[in-house]
N, C-alpha and C positions, 0 to 999 in steps of 0.2 A: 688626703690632707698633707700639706709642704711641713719634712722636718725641721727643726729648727738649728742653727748650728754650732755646733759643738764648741764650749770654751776654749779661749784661743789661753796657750800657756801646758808646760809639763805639769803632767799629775803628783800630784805628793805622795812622801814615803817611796817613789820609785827608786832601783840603784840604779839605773842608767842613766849615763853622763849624759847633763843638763842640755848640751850642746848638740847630741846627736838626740836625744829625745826633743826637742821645740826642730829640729830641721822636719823630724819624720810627721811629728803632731802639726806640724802648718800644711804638709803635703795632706794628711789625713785630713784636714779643714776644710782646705781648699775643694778636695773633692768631696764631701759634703756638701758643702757650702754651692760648689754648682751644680751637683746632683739637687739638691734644693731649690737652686735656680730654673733649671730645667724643668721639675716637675712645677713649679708655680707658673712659669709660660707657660707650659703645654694645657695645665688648669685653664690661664688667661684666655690660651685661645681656643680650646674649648665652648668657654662662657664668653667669648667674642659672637663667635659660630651660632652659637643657642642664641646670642641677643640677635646677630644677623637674620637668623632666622625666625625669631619672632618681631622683629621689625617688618620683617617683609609681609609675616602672616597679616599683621595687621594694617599695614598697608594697601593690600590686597582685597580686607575683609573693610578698609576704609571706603578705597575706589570702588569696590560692591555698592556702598551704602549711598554714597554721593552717586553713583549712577544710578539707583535706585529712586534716590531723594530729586535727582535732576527729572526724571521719566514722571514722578507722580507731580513735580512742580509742570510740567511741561500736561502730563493728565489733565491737571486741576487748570489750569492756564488755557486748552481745548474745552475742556466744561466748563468753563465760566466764559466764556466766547460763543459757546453754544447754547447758554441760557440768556444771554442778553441777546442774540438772534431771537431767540423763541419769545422773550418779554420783547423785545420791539415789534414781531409780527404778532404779536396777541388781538385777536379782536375786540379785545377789553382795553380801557387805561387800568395802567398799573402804577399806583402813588406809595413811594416806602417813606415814612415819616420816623424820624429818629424820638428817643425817649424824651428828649429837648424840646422837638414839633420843629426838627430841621429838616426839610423835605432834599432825601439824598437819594432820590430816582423818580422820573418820569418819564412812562415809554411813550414814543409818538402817540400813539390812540388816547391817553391820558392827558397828552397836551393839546390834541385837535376836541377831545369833549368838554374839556374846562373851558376852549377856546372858543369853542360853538355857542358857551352863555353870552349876554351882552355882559356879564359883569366881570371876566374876563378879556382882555386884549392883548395881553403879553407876560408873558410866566416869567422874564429875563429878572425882572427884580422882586421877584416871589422866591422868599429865601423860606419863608415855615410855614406853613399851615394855619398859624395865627396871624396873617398876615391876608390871608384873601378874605375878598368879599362877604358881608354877614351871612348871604344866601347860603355862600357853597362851605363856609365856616361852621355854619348850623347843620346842614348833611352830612359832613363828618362828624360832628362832633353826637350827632343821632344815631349814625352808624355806627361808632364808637362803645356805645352805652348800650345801644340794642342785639339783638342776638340775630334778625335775619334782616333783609335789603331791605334799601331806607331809598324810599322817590323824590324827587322833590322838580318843578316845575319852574324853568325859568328862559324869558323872553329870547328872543337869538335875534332880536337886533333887525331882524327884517317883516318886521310884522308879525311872526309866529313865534311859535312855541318849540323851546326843547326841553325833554325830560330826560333824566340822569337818576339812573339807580347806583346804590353805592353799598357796598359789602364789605365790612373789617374781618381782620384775623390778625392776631398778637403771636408774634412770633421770639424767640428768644435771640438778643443778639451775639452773636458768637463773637465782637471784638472783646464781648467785657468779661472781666474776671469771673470766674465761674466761682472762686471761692466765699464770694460776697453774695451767689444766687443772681448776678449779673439781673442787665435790665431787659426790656421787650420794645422792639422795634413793632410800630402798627401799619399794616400793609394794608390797603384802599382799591377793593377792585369794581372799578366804574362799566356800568354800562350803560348807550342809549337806548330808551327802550323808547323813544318818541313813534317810531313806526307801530310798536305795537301797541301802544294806546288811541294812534290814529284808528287802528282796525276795530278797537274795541268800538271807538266812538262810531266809526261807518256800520259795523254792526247793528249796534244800539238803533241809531237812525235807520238803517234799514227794515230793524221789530216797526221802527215807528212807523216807517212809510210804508210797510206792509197793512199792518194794523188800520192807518189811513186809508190806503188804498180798499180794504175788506170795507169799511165802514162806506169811502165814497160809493162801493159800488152797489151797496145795498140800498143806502139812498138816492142816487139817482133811478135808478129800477123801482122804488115807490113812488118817484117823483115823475115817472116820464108815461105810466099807466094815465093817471087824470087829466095829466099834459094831452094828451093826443087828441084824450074825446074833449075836452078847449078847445084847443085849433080846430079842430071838424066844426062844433058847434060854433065859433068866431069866422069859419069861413062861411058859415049857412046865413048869419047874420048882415057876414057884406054883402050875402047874394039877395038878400033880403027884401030891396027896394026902398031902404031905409032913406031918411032924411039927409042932405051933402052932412049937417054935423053930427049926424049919428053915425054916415060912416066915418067920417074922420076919429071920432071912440072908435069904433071895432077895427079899424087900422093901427090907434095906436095898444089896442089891447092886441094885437094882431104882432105887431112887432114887438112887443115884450114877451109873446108866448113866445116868438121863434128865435128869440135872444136866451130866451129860458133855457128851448127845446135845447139849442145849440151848446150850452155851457153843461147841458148833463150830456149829450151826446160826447161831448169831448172829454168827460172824466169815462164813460165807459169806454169808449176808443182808447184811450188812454192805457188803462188798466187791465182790460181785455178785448184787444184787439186777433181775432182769429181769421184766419185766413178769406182773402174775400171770393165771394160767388159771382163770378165772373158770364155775365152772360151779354151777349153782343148789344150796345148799344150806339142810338144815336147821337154824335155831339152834338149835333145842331139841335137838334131836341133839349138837350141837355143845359144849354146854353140859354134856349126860350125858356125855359123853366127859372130859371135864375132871373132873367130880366124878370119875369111879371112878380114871383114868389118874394122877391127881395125889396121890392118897392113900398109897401108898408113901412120897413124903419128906415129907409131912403127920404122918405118923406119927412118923416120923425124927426131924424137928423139933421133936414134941411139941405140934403142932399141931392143932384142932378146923379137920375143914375142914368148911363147910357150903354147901349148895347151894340157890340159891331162883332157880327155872327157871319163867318164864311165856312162855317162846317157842316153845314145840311148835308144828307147822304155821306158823313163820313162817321162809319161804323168802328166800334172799338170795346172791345172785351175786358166789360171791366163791373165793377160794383158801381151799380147806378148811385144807390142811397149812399156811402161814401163820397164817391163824385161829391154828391150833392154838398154832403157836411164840408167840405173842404170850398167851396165856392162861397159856401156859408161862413166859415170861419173868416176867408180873404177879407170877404165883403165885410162884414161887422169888423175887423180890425183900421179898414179903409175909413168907416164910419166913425168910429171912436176915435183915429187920429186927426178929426176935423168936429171939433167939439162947437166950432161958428159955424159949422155950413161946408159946402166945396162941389164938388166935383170927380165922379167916380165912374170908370168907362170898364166894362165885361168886352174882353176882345176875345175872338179866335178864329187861327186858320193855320193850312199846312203848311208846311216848314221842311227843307231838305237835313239829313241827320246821316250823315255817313253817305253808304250806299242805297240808304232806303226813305222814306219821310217817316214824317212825326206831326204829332198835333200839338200845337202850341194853346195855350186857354193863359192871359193876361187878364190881371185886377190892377189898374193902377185908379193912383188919386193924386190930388191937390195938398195933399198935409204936407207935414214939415219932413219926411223921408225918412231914412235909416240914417242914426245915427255912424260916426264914422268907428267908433268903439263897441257898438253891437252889430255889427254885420256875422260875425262868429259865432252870435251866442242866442238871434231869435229865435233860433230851429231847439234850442236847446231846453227841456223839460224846465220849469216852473222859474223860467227866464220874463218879467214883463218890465216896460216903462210907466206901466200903469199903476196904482196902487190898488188893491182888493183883489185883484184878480190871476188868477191862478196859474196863467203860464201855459196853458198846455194847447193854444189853439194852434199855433203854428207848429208846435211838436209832433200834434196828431197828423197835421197836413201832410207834412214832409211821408208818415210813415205811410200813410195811406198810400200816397203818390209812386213810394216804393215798393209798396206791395204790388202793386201796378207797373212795374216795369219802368218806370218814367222818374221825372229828376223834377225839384221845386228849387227856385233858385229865386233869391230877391235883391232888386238894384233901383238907386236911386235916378229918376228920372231927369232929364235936362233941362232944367229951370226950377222945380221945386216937385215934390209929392217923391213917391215911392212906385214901385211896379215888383210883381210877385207873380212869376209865370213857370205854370208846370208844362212841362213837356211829356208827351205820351209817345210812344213809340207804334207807329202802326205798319210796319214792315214783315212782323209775323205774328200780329194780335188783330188784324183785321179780318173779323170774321161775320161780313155780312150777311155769308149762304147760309149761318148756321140758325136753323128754327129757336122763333123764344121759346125761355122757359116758360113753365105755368108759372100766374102770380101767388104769392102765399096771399094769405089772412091780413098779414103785415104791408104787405106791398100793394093789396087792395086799397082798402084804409090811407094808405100815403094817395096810392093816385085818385082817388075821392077826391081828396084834401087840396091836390094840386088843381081838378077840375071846378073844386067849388072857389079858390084862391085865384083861378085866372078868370 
């Protein structure tokens, strides 16, 4: 502590002279008085030194904390650059709606699924939530109420369908005052689930087409036992010596049985087709078969049928009785595309195919052709221009034809009608040295059928 200094002036009651006492008492002040001085500097700076140095302490412990504070701004400034990377690559849309219903984020995938509806075309002046269309206004606001995802179905503008599921979660907003219990921003996480509701429905359909198929192939197989012994008994009938109008009845019962046989044959080919029994046969055989066998609904139909056969002695390993079905399909397709009458010609002969030949077998007619729109789509299962009928004759063809090693191809002819020609390969399927097989029970029966038919 600085003394303080001493009164200026001689002391009382002293005896020494006034003069030389105030000379000795002002030196004795004086030095006081900067002994005084001195200790209150040396004090000052002292408590200069101590402020210097805690100015500096906390200058030091300031720049700590603004470095500190700069790193976690610059942290938070990297993760929030790195959560908006991760929200714009989201496989979902991500919608943040404010406690107002002001929509203050939408990541790409959010704006391409609202965009996908027809009732959406442009988000640019979609400022809230209350503001879109009632479809996608009602999915939120479903989502909102309900506890898990909320579907909902709507047109995309090109003839189909898209579906949009949608999932809320209320979240707390961190700009608002926390001492008022601040408010909840509600976040909308969309997905398309239209792919997987397609699969559900091709499933679905597939139970069914299974289910169908088990059902077709039960009934055809009870339908094709009484069918046969018909056709035997209708071909015993035309051999008969019956009256010109009585055969013309067993002709035209004749060609309703083989339009019959034909339409269950192609639901079992169809549905179960196994590998075929391949044993060497002849074309040209194969060929006279078809001329005489097909002319009953030739006739029917009012049809010229004609035959131009250059395949005698040309042998070829294959399923005769398919063969068959598949000449049988051409043909009745030939017929039914000429519902007035016409003109329908059975061709075949070889043909060069690479380095080897091939057999050519041609159905063409008189009808109106292949469209320019279904040339893609005859081959294709339960594909017809017809109405009632079930698609599947020329689907079977084509597969049979492949089973066989050979190609079915169809083009329209020059001036009018259609032409349908499979190609057989006979470069290393012609096996004329090989011994028949023995006939079954089945294949008896059929050639009965053919001998009492020609």
């Amino acid at each position: 502590m600085t003394s303080l200094p001493m009164p200026i002036g001689p002391p009382t009651g002293s005896g020494i002279p006034l003069a030389e006492m105030s000379r000795g008492e002002n030196q004795q002040f004086l030095l006081q008085a900067f002994h005084s001085f001195a200790e209150a500097a040396d004090s000052l700076e002292r408590s200069y030194g101590m402020l210097h140095s805690e100015v500096a302490r906390l200058r030091g412990e300031l720049e700590r904390s603004n470095a500190g504070l700069a790193k976690s701004l610059e942290q938070n400034r990297r993760m929030r650059e790195h959560l908006d990377r991760i929200v714009e690559g989201l496989p979902c849309g991500v919608l943040v709606v404010k406690s107002d219903g002001a929509i203050s984020l939408v990541n790409p995938e959010g704006e391409r699924l609202l965009s996908a509806t027809s009732e959406v075309k442009n988000l640019d002046g979609i400022e809230s939530i209350g503001s879109l269309p009632g479809g996608l206004r009602d999915l939120f606001e479903r989502a909102r109420s309900a506890s898990g995802e909320q579907e909902h179905c709507f047109p995309d503008g090109c003839g189909g369908e898209s579906w949009i599921a949608v999932r809320h979660a209320a979240v707390k907003d961190s700009g608002e005052d926390e001492s008022d219990g601040g408010e909840c921003v509600s976040i909308f996480i969309l997905r398309d689930v239209s792919d997987a509701k397609r699969m559900v429905r091709e499933r679905e359909k597939l139970g069914r087409e299974q289910t169908l198929a088990e059902m077709s192939a039960i009934l055809a197989h009870e339908i094709r036992n009484p069918l046969g012994s018909l056709e035997l008994f209708a071909g015993l009938l035309a051999g008969a010596g019956l009256s010109r109008e009585c055969r013309q009845w067993v002709e035209h019962v004749q060609a309703g049985l083989r339009t019959l046989a034909a339409t269950v044959n192609n639901v079992l080919h169809f549905h179960s087709l196994p590998a075929p029994e391949r044993v060497p046969v002849d074309l040209g055989q194969l060929l006279d078969w078809a001329g005489g066998f097909l002319v009953p609904m030739a006739r029917q139909a009012r049809v010229e049928l004609c035959l131009r056969n250059h395949l005698h002695g040309i042998w070829f390993a294959a399923d005769r009785h398919r063969l068959e079905q598949v000449l049988l399909n051409l043909v009745l397709n030939a017929l039914r595309a000429m519902p007035g009458g016409g003109w329908v010609e059975i061709s075949g002969h070889k043909v060069h195919q690479g380095n080897g030949a091939a057999a050519a077998i041609s159905v063409s007619d008189t009808g109106p052709g292949v469209g320019d729109g279904n040339s893609s789509k005859i081959f294709e299962p339960g594909f017809s221009t017809r109405s009632g009928s079930p698609g599947l004759g020329l689907a079977v063809c084509r597969k049979i034809v492949e089973q066989h090693g050979g190609a079915l191809a169809a083009a329209n002819r020059a001036g009018a009608g259609a032409s349908f020609t499979l190609t057989l390969p006979l470069t290393t399927l012609q096996l004329a040295t090989l011994p028949l097989a023995p006939l079954s029970a089945e294949d008896a029966r059929q050639e009965r059928l053919r001998e009492v038919a020609g």
